[in-house]
DRENSE-31532 format. One line per 8 residues: number of its first residue (from 1); for each residue x, y, z of C-alpha. Coordinates in steps of 0.001 Angstrom, whole numbers, plus 500000, padded with zeros to 6 digits. Layout:
% residues N
NUM) X/Y/Z | ...
This chain:
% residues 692
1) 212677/183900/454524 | 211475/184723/450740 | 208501/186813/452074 | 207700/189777/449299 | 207798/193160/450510 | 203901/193580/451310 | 204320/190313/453005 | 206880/191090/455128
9) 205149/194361/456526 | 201975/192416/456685 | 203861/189845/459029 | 205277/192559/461473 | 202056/194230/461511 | 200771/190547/462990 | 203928/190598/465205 | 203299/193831/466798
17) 199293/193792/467167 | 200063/190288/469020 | 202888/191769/471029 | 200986/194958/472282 | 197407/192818/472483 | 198825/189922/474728 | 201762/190973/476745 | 201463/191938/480121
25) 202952/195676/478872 | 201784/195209/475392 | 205656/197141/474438 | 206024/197739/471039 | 209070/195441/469393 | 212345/196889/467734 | 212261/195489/464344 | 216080/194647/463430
33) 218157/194292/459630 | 221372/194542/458425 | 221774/197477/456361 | 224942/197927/454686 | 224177/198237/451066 | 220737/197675/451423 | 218013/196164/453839 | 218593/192262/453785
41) 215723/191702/452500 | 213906/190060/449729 | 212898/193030/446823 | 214862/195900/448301 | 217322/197969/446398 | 221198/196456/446477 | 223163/199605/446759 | 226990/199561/446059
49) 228822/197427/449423 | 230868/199800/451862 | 234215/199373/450367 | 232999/200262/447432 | 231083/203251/448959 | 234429/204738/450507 | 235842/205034/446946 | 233042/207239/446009
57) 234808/209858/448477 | 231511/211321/448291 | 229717/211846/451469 | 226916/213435/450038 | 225942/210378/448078 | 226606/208314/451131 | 223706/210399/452892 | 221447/209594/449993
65) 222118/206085/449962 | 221837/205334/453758 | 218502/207599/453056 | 216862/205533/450214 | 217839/202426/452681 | 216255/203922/455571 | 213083/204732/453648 | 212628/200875/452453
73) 213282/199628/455988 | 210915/201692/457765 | 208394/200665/455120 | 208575/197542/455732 | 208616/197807/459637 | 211938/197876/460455 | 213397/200432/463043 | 217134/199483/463193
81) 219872/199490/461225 | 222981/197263/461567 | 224972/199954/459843 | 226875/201459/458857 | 230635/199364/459929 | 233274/201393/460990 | 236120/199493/461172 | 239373/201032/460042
89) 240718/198346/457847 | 244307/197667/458128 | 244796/194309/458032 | 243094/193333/454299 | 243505/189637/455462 | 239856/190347/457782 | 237328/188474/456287 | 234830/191685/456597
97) 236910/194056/454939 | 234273/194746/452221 | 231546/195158/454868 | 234017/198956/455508 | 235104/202267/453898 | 238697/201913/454000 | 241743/202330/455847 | 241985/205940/456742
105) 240090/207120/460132 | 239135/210285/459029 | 237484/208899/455664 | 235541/206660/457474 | 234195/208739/459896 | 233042/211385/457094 | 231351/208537/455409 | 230141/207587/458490
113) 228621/210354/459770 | 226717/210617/456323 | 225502/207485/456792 | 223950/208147/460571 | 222354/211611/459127 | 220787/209550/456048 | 219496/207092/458423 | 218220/208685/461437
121) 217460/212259/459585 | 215777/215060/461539 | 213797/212767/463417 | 213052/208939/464125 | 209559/209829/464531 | 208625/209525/460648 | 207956/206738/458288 | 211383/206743/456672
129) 214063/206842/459192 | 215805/203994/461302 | 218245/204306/464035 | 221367/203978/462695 | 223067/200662/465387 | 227025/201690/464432 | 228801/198263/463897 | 231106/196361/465537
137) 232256/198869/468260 | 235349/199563/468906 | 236134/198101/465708 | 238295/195021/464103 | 239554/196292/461105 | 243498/195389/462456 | 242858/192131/464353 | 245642/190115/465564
145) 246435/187675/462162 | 243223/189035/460457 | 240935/187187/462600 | 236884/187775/463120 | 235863/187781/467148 | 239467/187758/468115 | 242096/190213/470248 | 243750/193757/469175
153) 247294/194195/470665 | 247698/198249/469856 | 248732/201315/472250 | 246222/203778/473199 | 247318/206077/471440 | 247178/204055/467736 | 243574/202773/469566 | 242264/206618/470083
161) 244006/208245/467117 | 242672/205665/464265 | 240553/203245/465317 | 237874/204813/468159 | 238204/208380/466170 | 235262/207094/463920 | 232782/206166/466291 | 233003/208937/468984
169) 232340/211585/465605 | 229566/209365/464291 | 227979/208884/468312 | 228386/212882/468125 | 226479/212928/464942 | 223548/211373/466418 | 224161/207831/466250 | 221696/206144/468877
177) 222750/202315/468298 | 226023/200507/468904 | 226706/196849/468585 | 229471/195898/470719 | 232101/193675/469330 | 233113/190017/470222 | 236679/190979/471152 | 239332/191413/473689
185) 241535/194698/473825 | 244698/193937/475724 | 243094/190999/477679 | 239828/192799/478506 | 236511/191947/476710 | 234746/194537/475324 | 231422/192996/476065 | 231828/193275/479923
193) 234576/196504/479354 | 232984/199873/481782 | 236157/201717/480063 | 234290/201241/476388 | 230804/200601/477224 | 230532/202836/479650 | 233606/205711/480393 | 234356/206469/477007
201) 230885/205728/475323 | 228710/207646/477402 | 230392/209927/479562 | 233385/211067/477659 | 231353/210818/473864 | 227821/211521/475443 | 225736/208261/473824 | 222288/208116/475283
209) 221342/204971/473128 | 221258/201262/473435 | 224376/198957/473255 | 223514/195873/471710 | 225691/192379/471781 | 226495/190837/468412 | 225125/187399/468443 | 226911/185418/471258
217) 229401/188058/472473 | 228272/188018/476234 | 228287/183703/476625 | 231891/184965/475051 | 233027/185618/478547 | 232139/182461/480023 | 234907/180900/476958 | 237228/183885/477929
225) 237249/182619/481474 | 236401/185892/482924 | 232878/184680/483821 | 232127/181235/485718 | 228837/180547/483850 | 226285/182651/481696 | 224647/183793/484799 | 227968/186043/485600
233) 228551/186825/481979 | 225347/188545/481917 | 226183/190102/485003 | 229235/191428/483430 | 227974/192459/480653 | 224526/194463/482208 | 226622/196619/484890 | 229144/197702/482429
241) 226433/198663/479990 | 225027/195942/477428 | 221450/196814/477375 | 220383/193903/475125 | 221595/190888/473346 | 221025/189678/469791 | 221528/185702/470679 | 218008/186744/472817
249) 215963/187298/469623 | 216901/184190/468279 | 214848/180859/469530 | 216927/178503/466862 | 220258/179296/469696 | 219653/176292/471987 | 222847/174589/474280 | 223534/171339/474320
257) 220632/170382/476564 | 218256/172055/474465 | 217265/174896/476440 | 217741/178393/474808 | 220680/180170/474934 | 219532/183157/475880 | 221812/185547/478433 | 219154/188331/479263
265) 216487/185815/480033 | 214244/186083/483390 | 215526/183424/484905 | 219272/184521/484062 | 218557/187804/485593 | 216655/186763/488247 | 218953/184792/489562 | 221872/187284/489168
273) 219599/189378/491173 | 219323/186875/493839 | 223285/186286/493925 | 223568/190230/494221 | 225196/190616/491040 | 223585/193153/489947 | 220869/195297/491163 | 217570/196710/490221
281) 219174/199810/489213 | 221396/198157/486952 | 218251/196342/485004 | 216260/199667/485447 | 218960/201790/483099 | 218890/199268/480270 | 215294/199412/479949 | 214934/203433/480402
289) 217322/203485/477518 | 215523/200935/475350 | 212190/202150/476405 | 213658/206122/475690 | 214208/204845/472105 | 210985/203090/471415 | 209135/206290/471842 | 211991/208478/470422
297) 210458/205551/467151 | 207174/206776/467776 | 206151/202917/468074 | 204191/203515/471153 | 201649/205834/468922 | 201830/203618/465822 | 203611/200542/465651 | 202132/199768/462385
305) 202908/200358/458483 | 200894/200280/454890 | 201796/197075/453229 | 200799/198629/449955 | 203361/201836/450491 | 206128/199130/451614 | 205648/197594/447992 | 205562/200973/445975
313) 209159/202251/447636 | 211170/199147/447245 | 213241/199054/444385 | 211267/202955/443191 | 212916/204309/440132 | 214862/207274/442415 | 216207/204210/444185 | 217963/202396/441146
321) 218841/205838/440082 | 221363/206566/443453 | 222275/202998/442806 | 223246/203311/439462 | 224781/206999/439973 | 226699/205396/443558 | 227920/202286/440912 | 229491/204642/438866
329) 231282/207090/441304 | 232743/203740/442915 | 234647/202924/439521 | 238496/203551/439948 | 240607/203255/436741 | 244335/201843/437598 | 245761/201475/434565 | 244746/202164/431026
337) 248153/201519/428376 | 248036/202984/425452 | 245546/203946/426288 | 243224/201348/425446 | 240139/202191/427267 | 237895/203392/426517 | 236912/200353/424346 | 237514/202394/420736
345) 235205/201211/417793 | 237906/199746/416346 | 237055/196781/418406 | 234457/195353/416450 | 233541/192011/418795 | 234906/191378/422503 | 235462/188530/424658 | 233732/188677/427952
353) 235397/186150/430390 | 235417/185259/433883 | 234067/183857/437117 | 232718/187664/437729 | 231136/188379/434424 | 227988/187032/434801 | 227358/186058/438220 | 224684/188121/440023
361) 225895/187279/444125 | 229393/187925/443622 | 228778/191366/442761 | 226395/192408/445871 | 229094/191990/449065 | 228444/190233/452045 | 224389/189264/453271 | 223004/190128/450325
369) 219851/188973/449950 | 217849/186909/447877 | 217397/188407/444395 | 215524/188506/441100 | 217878/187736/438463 | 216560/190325/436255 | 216964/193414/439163 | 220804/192810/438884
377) 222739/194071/436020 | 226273/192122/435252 | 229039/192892/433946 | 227963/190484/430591 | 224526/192517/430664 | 225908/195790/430590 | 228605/195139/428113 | 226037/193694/425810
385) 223661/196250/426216 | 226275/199312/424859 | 227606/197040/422228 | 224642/196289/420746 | 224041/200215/420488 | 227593/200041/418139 | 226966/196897/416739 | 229707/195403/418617
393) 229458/191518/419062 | 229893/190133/422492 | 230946/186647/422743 | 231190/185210/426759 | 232800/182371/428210 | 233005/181860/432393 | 236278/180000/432338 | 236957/179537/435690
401) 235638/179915/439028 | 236681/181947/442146 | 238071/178897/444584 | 237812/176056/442167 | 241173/174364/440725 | 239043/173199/437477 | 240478/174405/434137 | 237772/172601/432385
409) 236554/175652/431282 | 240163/176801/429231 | 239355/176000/426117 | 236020/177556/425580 | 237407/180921/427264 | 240565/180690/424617 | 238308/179960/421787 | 235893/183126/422578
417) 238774/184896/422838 | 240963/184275/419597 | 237473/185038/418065 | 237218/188238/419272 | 239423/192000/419143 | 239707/192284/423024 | 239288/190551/425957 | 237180/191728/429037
425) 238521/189312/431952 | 236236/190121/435022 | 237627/188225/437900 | 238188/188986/442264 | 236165/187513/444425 | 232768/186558/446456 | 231328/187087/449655 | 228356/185201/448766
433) 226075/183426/451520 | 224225/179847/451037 | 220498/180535/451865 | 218978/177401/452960 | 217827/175420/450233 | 215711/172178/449493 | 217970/170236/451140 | 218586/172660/454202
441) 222118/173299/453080 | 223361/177042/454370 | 226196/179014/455246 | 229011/180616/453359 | 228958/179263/450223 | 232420/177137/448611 | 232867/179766/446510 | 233073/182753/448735
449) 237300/184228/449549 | 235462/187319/451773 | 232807/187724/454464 | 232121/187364/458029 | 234897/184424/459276 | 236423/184163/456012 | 239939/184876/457325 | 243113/185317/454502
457) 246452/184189/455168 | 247666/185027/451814 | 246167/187806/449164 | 246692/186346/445852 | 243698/185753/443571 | 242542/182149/444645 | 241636/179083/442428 | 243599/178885/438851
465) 241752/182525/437727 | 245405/184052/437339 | 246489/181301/435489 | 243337/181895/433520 | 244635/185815/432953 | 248068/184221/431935 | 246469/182376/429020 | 244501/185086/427998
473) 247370/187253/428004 | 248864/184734/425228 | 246314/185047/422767 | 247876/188289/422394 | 244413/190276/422088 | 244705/193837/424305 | 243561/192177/427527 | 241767/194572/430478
481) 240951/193201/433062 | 238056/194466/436130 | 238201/193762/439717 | 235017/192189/441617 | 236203/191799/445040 | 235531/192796/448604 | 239165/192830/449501 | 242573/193909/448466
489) 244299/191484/446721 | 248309/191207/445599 | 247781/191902/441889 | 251453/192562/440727 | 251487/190112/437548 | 247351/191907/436259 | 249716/195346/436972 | 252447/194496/435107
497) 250599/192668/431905 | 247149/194032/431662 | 246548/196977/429099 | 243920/198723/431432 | 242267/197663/435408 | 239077/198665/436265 | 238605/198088/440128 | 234802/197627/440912
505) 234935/196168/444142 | 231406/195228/445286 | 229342/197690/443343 | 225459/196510/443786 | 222970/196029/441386 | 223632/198347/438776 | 227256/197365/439309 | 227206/195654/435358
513) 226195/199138/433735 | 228693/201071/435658 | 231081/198969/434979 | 230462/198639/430960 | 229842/202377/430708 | 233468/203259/432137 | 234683/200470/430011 | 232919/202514/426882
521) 233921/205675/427816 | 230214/206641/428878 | 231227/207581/431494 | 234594/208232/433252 | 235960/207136/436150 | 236724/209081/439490 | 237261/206780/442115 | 239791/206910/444428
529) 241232/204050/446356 | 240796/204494/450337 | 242869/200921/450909 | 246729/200708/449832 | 247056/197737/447661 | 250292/196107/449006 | 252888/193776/446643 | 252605/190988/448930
537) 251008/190021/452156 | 254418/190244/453634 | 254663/193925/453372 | 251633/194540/455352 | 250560/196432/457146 | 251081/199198/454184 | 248453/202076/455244 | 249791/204587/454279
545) 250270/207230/457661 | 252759/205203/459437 | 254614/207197/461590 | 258713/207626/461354 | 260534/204644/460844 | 263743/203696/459236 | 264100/200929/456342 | 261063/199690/454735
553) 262295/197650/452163 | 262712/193801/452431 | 265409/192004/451180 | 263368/189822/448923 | 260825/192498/447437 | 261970/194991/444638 | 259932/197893/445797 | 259432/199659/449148
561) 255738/200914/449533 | 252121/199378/448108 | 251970/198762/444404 | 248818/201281/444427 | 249247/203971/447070 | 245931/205246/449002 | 243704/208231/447221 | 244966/206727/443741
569) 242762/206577/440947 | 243226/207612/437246 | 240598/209203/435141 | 240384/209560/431171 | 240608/213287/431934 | 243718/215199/433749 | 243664/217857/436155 | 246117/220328/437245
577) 246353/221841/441159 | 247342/225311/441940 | 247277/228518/443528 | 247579/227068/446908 | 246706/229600/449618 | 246958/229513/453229 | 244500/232464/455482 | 245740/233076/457581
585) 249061/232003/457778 | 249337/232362/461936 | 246829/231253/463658 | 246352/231040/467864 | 245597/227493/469012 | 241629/227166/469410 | 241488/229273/465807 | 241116/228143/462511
593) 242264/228712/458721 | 241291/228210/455546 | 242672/226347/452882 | 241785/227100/448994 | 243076/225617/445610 | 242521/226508/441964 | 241525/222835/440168 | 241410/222653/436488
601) 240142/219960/434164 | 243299/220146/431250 | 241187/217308/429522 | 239212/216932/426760 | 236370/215301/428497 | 234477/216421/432158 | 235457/214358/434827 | 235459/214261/438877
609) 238918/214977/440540 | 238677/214278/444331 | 240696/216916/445894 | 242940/215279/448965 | 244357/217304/451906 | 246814/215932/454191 | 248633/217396/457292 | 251500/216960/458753
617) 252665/218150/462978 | 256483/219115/462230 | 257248/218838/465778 | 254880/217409/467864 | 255452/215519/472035 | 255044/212332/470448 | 255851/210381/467130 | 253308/211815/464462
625) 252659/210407/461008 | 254207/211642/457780 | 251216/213028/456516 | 246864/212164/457197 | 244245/213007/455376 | 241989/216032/457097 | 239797/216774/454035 | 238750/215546/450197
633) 236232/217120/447844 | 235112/215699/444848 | 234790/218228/442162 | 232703/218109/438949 | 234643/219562/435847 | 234216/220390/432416 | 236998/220514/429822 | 239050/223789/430774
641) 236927/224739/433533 | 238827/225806/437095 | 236735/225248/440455 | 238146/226887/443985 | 238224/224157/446781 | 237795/225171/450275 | 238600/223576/453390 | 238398/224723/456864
649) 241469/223680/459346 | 241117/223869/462887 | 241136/222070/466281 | 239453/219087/464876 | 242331/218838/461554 | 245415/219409/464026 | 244566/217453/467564 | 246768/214281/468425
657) 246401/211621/471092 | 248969/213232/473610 | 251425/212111/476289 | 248887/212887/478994 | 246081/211187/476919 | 243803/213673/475903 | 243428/215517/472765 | 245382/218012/471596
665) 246787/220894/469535 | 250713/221617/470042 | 251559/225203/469023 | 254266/224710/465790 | 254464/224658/462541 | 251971/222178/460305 | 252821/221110/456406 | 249850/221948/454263
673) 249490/219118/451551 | 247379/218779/448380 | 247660/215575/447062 | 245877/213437/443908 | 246783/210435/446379 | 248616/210239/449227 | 251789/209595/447228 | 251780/212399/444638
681) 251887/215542/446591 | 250873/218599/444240 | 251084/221328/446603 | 252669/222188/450330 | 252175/225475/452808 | 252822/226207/456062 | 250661/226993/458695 | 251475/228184/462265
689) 249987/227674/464903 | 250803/229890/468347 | 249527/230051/471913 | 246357/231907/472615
């Protein structure tokens, strides 16, 4: 709505003194925001987006991130947090792939967890923690044809194993919100689903918080044609556990008539009463668990917060320092020929080009909010700032746009760069929303490829910015090229003629310095990729723990396999694995182990290595993967220095889904791996595993 930061607190302050000074109850309200990379909302901090969080493979930074974000919300008056996603994204064609960590389960529910501990910390009862809501339960992130609000078609076993495995660690962490997902699993809606809202959530898991409906999920079931009208979709949706519905909050939902659409409305559950769909005790648990939270808030004691503190913590200097220092861990290097980054000072001008260079939204990921053009650093700004340290020139040029068939801009962007010593091509993608504006225009804007209902059926850079890259290419200048994107794209001909690929994903507001100072060598790379980049959209789905199966290749593709394989990332530095140990060697089911390895920087610069473990069941009751990830570190190294990594293996690293659909561990033998991705193996063990 544009309101600054004091006068957004100084509006809920209104809101609340009105609600608890002329209601009947005078309840306190739940203050609500998305919360992904920041609050959505106008002056807060614009951390790096999820998927370009999960390349950070550092959960520690997560924590501190999803911390700083609590601390700006609660400022401001806000108690909940739409965040963090935890989707397991394995179909890159979903339009909200960027608003997620990856495609790995275990990943995401490390970062996860990390988020719901930064968020919630000891205690909700403070100025600077939020519940963290987890988002969209039971998760998307493999839809049938990439498809928002749509039906899964997986066994239970692929369901448990990969894609419920992140919430029911993250509900164990804490996590006291869960939005519930406008889906079907196998025919049944989750909205109205006792086996998910209910069975698995809060008996099996233990979840004591509130289920919320995304916006519109319960009148879902009415278009589903498991419910004759709203009043039995809400009846639905209340017995098997849907304590409250986000359509509610919003008066600007009417029907066609007019009237609101609202599914948990008095009259709506009055007259569900009256038909006997539901009872008292039905209405009574939704409110003991929303009323339960509200003082677990402390909003019954003070409901109220300091405009003047809700300025002073936006946007704080420690703030745009974990942005800045979350910016740069997301940086993974692909490819650097020659090698030609970093940018030597033999370069004496470059050629900054590109849809991406220069354009504030299309580095910030899905609902970001409105922004200050000066609080965001691009690509352009950052690139100028360094070179004008060296007394590089920079000359820019846009070229193209994202979606846009125009080559108007060619010739400039050739010109620019036949003037200059290298080109810096900065292209991908945008997930960039329309806010209303003087002519009430909103929505995605023309522009955007990712986001909320922005669907893929192909993977291929979009508009004419490849053909863009191909003329560049011709100029013959060294050409590197970075990634802004929220999605994987099919990048083979950038692969095969670029000199160097930096892939920046969404990385925030300090996105532009991160980015120049990896280009610059200030600062170098250690990103990992936590999504396989596939050849073409034909291969997929191309995670990377697909169990057994026999040919892989297709007829008409050279290659089996992604063109970049999970956990890969270069760095100007190298690093050498060894001394792999295994202690003990036997252990009895219910036991654990641990796992150590010798890393050494053989570089002549310090760098991060992230330090990957994968498993492998050699004989297992059912069909097991190849290898999974059960572990990462990233490790801090100076030139010639050796660090011991350490990782714990029990229960938790060597369970499986099994025949009789529980968890468990199958006495055997287990491949040890230590990887640098999860197609270059450095090191293997064995570890046994017996009866008690």
């Amino acid at each position: 709505t544009g309101l600054s930061r004091r006068e957004g607190a100084m509006f809920l302050n209104k809101v609340q003194r009105y609600v608890r000074d002329h209601t009947r109850l005078g309840i306190p309200l739940f203050v609500t925001d998305d919360a992904h990379r920041g609050q959505q909302a106008v002056g807060a901090t614009i951390f790096p987006q999820l998927c370009a969080m999960g390349p950070t493979w550092n959960t520690g930074l997560q924590e501190s991130v999803a911390r700083a974000i609590a601390l700006e919300m609660r400022s401001q008056g806000v108690t909940i947090a739409f965040a963090p996603n935890l989707d397991v994204i394995r179909d890159p064609r979903w339009g909200r792939s960027d608003q997620n960590f990856g495609e790995d389960p275990w990943l995401v529910a490390e970062m996860g967890k990390a988020a719901v501990r930064g968020f919630q910390g000891a205690s909700l009862n403070t100025d600077h923690s939020v519940v963290a809501l987890l988002r969209a339960y039971p998760g998307l992130g493999d839809a049938d044809g990439g498809h928002d609000f749509t039906g899964f078609s997986r066994g239970m076993r692929d369901l448990h194993e990969v894609v419920l495995r992140p919430w029911g660690e993250a509900i164990r962490a804490g996590a006291e919100g869960v939005m519930i997902e406008q889906s079907e699993m196998d025919g049944v809606p989750v909205p109205c689903s006792h086996y998910y809202l209910d069975e698995l959530l809060r008996q099996q898991w233990g979840f004591q918080g509130i289920a919320l409906d995304d916006n519109g999920g319960i009148e879902r079931l009415v278009h589903w044609r498991v419910a004759a009208d709203k009043v039995h979709a809400a009846a639905l949706a209340l017995r098997a556990g849907n304590d409250l519905a986000v359509s509610d909050a919003n008066p600007n939902r009417v029907d066609r008539s007019g009237k609101p659409r609202a599914v948990y409305a008095p009259d709506i559950i009055r007259e569900a009463l009256d038909q006997g769909l539901v009872t008292m005790l039905d209405v009574d648990r939704s409110v003991a668990r929303v009323l339960r939270l509200k003082f677990l808030l402390g909003l019954f004691e003070n409901p109220f917060v300091d405009p003047d503190r809700a300025e002073s913590v936006a946007r704080c200097a420690e703030h745009r320092r974990i942005a800045l220092q979350a910016a740069r861990e997301s940086m993974i290097l692909l490819k650097n020929e020659g090698p030609t980054l970093p940018l030597a000072t033999r370069f004496k001008s470059i050629a900054v080009i590109g849809p991406n260079a220069d354009n504030t939204w299309n580095q910030l990921g899905d609902y970001a909010a409105s922004h200050d053009r000066e609080d965001v650093v691009t690509v352009l700004d950052g690139v100028k700032a360094i070179a004008a340290q060296r007394g590089i020139q920079v000359r820019y040029a846009e070229g193209c746009g994202i979606r846009t068939m125009s080559k108007d801009g060619f010739p400039a962007a050739l010109e620019v760069a036949r003037q200059s010593d290298c080109i810096v091509a900065v292209v991908g993608g945008s997930s960039r929303i329309r806010y209303p504006d003087e002519d009430g225009r909103r929505g995605r804007h023309p522009e955007a490829d990712t986001g909320e209902a922005q669907a893929r059926a192909t993977l291929d850079l979009m508009g004419v910015q490849e053909d863009l890259l191909k003329a560049l290419k011709e100029t013959g200048k060294p050409l590197v090229v970075v990634l802004i994107h929220g999605r994987v794209y099919t990048i083979n001909w950038i692969a095969e003629n670029a000199d160097a690929i930096v892939d920046a994903w969404y990385p925030g507001e300090a996105g532009g310095t991160a980015v120049a100072e990896v280009l610059f060598g200030d600062y170098n790379p250690g990103g990992k990729l936590t999504v396989s980049v596939p050849r073409h959209v034909g291969q997929l789905p191309v995670y990377y723990y697909h169990r057994y199966a026999g040919y892989r290749k297709h007829l008409d593709l050279d290659a089996a396999g992604p063109l970049y394989p999970f956990g890969f990332g270069l760095s100007y530095a190298t690093f050498k694995h060894a001394s792999l140990k295994i202690h003990p060697q036997s252990i009895r089911k219910g036991d654990s182990a641990q796992v150590t390895v010798d890393v050494t920087n053989t570089g002549k610069i310090a760098g991060d290595e992230v330090v990957q473990l994968y498993i492998r069941d050699d004989v297992a009751s059912v069909a097991r993967p190849s290898l999974q990830l059960k572990g990462f570190q990233r490790v801090h190294l100076q030139p010639g220095e050796t660090k011991t990594v350490a990782f714990d293996i029990g229960h938790d690293e060597l369970c499986f889904y099994g025949l009789d659909h529980k968890w468990i561990v199958k006495p055997g033998d287990f491949t040890i791996m230590i990887g640098r991705s999860s197609r270059d193996i450095a090191l293997r063990g064995k570890l046994t595993v017996t009866e008690p």
